[in-house]
N, C-alpha and C positions, 0 to 999 in steps of 0.2 A: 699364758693361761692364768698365771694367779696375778697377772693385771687385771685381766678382762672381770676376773672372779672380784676382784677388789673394788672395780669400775663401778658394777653391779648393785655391790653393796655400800658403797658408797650414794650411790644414785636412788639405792631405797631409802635412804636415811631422810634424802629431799625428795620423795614422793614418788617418783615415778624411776622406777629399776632401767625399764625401754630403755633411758637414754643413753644407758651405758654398755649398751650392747652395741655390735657389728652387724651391719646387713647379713652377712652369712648368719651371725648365730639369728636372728630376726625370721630370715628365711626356713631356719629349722624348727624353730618356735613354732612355724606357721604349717611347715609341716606336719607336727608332732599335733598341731591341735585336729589339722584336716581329716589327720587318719585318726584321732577319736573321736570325731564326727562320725564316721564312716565303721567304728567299730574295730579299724585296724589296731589292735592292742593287743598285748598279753598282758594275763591278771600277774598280779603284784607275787603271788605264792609259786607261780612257775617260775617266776627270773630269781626267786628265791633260791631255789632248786636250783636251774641252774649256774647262776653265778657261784654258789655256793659248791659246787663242784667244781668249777674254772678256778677259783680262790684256790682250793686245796690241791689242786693239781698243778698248778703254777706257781704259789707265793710259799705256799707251810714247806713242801721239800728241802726248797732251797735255805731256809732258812731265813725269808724276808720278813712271814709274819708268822705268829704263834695266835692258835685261835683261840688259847685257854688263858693265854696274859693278865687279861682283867679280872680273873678269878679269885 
């Protein structure tokens, strides 16, 4: 994963990110745009809410992250 992330940004540094992608990720891309063609999305404030309760239900418990750190 932090090749491909690295691929990435490398490959925007020379103009076009594409080429450093994977057909699979290429394929998701291509997904993720079809279905917001199509209006298949949730807004940005719901996955808020939610991830924001999967964070805290999974990561603060344990001890992985602390959400008040940067305070």
């Amino acid at each position: 994963m932090i090749r491909a992330i690295h691929a990435m940004f490398e490959a925007t540094k020379e103009g076009n990110w594409l080429l450093g992608t994977s057909n699979a990720q290429k394929a998701s891309i291509e997904r993720g745009l079809k279905d917001m063609e199509i209006g298949n999305t949730i807004p940005h404030e719901e996955m808020e809410k939610i991830y924001s309760k999967w964070l805290i239900k999974n990561m603060v418990g344990r001890g992985k992250v602390d959400l008040f750190s940067h305070y």
